[in-house]
N, C-alpha and C positions, 0 to 999 in steps of 0.2 A: 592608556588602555587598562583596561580591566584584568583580573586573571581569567575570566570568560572570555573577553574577550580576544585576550593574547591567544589564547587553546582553539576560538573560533579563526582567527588566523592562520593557523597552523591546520587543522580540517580540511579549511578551504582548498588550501594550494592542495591536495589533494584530489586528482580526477579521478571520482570513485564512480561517474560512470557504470549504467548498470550492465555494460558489456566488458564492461574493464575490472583488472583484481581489483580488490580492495586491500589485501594482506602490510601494503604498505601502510596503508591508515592505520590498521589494526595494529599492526607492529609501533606504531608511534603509541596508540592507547595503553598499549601493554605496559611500554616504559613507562608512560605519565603514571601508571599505577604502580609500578612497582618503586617508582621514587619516593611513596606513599604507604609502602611496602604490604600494598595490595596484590597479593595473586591473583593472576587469571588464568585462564586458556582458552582455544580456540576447537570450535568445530568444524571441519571444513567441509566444502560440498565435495563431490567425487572428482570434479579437476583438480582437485586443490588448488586453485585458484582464486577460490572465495571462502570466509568463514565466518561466522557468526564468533560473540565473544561473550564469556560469563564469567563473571565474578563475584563473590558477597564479601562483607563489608560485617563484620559483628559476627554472634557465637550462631554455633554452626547449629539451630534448630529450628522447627519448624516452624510456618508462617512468614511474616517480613514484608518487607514492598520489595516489587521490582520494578525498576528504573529502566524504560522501552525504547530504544530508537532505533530508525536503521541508518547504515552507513553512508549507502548508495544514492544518488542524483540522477537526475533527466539529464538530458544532451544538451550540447551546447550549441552543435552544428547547425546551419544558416541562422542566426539571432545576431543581432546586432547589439551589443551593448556597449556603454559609456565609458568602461573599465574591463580591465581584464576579468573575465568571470572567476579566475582561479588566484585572484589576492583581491583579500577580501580591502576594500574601500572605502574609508569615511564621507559622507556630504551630507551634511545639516542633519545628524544626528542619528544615520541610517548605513549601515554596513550592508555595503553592496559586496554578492558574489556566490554563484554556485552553489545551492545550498546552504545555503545562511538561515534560511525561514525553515526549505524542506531538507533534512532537519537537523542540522549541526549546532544551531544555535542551541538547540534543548543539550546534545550530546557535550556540547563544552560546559553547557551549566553543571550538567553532572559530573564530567569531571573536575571541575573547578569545584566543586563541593565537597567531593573526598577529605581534604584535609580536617575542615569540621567535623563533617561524620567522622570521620576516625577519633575525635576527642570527645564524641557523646559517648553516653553511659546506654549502648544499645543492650536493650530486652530481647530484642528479633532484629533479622538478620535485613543487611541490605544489598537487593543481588542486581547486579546490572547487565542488562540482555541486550547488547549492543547486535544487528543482523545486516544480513546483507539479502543483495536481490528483492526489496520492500516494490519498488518502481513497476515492477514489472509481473506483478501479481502476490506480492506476499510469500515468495518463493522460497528463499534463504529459512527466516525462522521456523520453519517446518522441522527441521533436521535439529533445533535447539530445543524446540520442545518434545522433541522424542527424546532425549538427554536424559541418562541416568540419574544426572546430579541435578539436573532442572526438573524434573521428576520429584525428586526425594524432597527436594526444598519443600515443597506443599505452602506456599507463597499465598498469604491471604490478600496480595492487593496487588494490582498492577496499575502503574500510570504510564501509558504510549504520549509523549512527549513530540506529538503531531502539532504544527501551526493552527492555534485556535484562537490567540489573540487575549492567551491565559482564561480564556472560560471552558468552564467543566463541560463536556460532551460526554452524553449520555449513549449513544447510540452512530455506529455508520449502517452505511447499505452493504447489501454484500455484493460480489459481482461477476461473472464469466462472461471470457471472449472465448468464440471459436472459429474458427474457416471450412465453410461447407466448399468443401473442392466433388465437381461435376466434369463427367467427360463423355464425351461424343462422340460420331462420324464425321471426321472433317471429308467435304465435297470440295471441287468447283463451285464458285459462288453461283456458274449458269446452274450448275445440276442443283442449288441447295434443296428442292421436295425431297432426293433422295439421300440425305447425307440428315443429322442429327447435331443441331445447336444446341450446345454446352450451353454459351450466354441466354439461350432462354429460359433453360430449364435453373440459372441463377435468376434469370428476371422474377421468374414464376415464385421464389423463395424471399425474395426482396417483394415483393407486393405482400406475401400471406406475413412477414416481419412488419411490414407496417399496422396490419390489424392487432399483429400480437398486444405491439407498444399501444395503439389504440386501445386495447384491454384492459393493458395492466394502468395505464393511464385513470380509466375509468374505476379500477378495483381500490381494494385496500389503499386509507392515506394515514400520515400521519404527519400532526401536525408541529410536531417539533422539529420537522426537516424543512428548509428553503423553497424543495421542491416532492411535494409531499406524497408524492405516489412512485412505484418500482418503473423504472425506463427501459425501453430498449429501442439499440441502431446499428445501424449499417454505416459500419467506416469503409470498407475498401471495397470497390471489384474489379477481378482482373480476367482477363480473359483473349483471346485470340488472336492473331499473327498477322493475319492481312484480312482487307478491304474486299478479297475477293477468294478468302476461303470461310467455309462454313466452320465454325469455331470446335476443335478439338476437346478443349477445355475451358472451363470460368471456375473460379473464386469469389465466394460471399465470405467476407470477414465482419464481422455483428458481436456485438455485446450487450447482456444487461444487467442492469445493475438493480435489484432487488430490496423491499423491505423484509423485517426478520420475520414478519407473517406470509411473505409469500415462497413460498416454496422453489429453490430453483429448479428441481429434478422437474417438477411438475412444468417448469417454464419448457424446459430443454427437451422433456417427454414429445411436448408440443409439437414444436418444430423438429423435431426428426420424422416421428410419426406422417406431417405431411410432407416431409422428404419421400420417406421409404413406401408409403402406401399412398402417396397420388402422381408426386412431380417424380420421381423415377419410374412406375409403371406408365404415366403416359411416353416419357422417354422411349421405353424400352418397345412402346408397339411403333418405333420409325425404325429403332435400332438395337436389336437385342444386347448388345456389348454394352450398351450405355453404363455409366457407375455414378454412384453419389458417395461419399463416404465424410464425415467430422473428424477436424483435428482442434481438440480441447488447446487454447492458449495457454487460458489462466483460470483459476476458481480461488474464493474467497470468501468464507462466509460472513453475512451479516448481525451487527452486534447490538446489544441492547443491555442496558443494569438497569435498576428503576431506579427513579428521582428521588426517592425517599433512603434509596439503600445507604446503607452508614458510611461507604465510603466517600458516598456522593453528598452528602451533607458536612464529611469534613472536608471534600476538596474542597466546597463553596467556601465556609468558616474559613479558609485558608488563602481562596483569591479574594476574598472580599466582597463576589458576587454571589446572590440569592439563585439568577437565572440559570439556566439547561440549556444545550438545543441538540440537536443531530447534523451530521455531515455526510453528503452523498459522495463522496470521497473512500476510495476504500484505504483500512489501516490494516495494522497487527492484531489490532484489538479483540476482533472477533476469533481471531486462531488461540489465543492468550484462554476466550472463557470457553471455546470447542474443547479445545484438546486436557484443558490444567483443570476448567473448572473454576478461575480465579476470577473473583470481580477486577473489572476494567474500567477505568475512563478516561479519554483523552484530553491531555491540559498542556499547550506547549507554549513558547512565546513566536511572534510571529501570524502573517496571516495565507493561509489557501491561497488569496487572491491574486498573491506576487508569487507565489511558486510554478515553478515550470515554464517560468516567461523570461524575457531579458531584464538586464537590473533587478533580479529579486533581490530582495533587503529583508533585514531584522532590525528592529528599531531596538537603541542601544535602551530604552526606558523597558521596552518588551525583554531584554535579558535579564535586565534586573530584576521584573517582578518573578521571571524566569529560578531565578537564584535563589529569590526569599522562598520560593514556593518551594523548592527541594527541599528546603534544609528544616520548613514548617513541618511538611510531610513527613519528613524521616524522624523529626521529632515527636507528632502528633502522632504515628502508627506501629514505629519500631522501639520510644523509650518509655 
């Protein structure tokens, strides 16, 4: 094994699980740095339970790269795989396990690279933004980049270290899920005229989301994305108790996932408005009680740098590729140039396509170029 390797080992067995702490992982990061005699610290959410992790690497001024991944993984629960998802597995050249692709393989490159950076002659600084809760809407590094010291840095470059199969991406989608929860007059199913259906008044919301996605489908595209226009869908509905009562309540759970031209407020404007001003007030002449009301999941804005911008000319110079493209995928990325300001673009080894499935893998040739590429970068930006 590799020293990426070894560290990708060590990751793995780690169920970092995005309901489960992470502080274990973290606590193994910290030591691998500080044997390195890199300090860190951690940020943690309000359970303390979870925490984001920051370090730099070189003299404490401003500018520098920073080094992006999150910590945390998808579920393992009903999947069947070939190997224990939680030690990582060799077969014909491919490390199977948990997180291998999303995204530990990038996070072992970097630390497996510490000890080189530490003997460059760095000009600017190298700070590494290791996060948690990334799975489940981008949640975690929110609390790292309101950080005094993540702040101050004034960080001219960031690379999010997402499964792209080492090509520069220029751009993801942004995205919000919400749950439009609706309640009603549960009747007798004989009396239903007189009683008030929850599940209609969710049907009624799930037809006018199908026009929505019909819209945005037709609107803005672009064509450096897979699928080049903003989406939107209906994952869940839930709703009512028995066969022979008029349903109390229903649930529409819906998400979309947006270009950085389309506006999401303006998406979300949308569909409340004919919540609140048609499929509630018809509600409300069966049953005045009736309620609608949104509960936000997740939000995430969408990203973009241009093709020509200098960072994205020396990532290429650096994988060896000329091309671009976008990922409808949401990252860090976009919260990286919201909030800092910092150009972004994602470059990891690994691909999307095995992540969040059984036997995801990193291909042991994808860590490699994974490796050269840090240690390029950190040379090409910070000496």
């Amino acid at each position: 094994m590799t020293r990426t390797e070894e560290i990708l080992r060590d990751l793995v067995a780690f169920d970092t699980t995005s309901a489960k702490s992470n502080l274990s992982l973290m606590g193994y990061v910290q030591a691998n740095l500080a044997d390195q005699g890199v300090a860190s610290r951690l940020v943690h959410d309000e359970t303390g339970q979870k925490a984001n992790l920051w370090a730099t690497i070189g003299p404490e001024t401003e500018g520098g790269l920073i080094l992006n991944g999150h910590t945390d993984c998808v579920p393992v629960e009903g999947e069947v795989w070939q190997s224990d998802p939680f030690t990582l597995t060799e077969r014909d050249g491919r490390l199977y396990g948990r997180g291998s692709a999303d995204m530990k393989g990038f996070l072992a490159s970097v630390l497996a690279a510490v000890p080189q950076i530490r003997q460059m002659d760095l000009q600017r600084p190298v700070h590494l933004a290791f996060s948690h809760d990334e799975e489940i809407g981008c949640i975690g590094v929110r609390s790292l980049l309101r950080d005094e010291a993540v702040i101050a840095a004034k960080a001219s470059a960031c690379i999010v270290g997402e499964p792209t199969l080492m090509q520069v991406v220029t751009g993801h989608k942004g995205g919000r899920a919400y749950r439009c929860h609706f309640t009603g007059r549960p009747v007798h199913s004989s009396l239903a005229p007189q009683g008030q259906n929850a599940i209609e008044s969710a049907a009624e919301l799930v037809i006018f989301l199908k026009q929505v996605a019909q819209e945005l489908a037709a609107g803005p595209q672009d064509a450096d994305f897979d699928l080049v226009h903003s989406t939107l869908s209906v994952g869940k509905i839930e709703g009512g108790t028995a066969i022979n009562i008029v349903p109390a309540s229903a649930t529409v759970t819906f998400e979309f996932r947006n270009l950085l031209e389309v506006d999401q407020e303006a998406i979300f404007a949308r569909i409340s408005a004919e919540v609140f001003n048609r499929i509630l007030p018809e509600a409300r002449q069966r049953f005045e009680g009736a309620t609608a009301s949104f509960e936000q999941i997740y939000e995430y804005p969408a990203h973009a740098i241009a093709p020509d911008a200098p960072l994205v000319t020396t990532m290429k110079r650096i994988v060896g590729r000329n091309d671009h493209s976008k990922v409808a995928f949401g990252a860090e990325a976009g919260l990286f140039l919201r909030e800092l300001g910092i150009p972004t673009v994602l470059c990891g080894p690994g691909s999307i396509a095995v992540a969040h499935r059984p036997d995801e893998y990193v291909e042991r040739s994808q860590l490699l170029a994974s490796d050269r590429m840090i240690i390029d970068a950190v040379r090409s930006l910070c000496t």
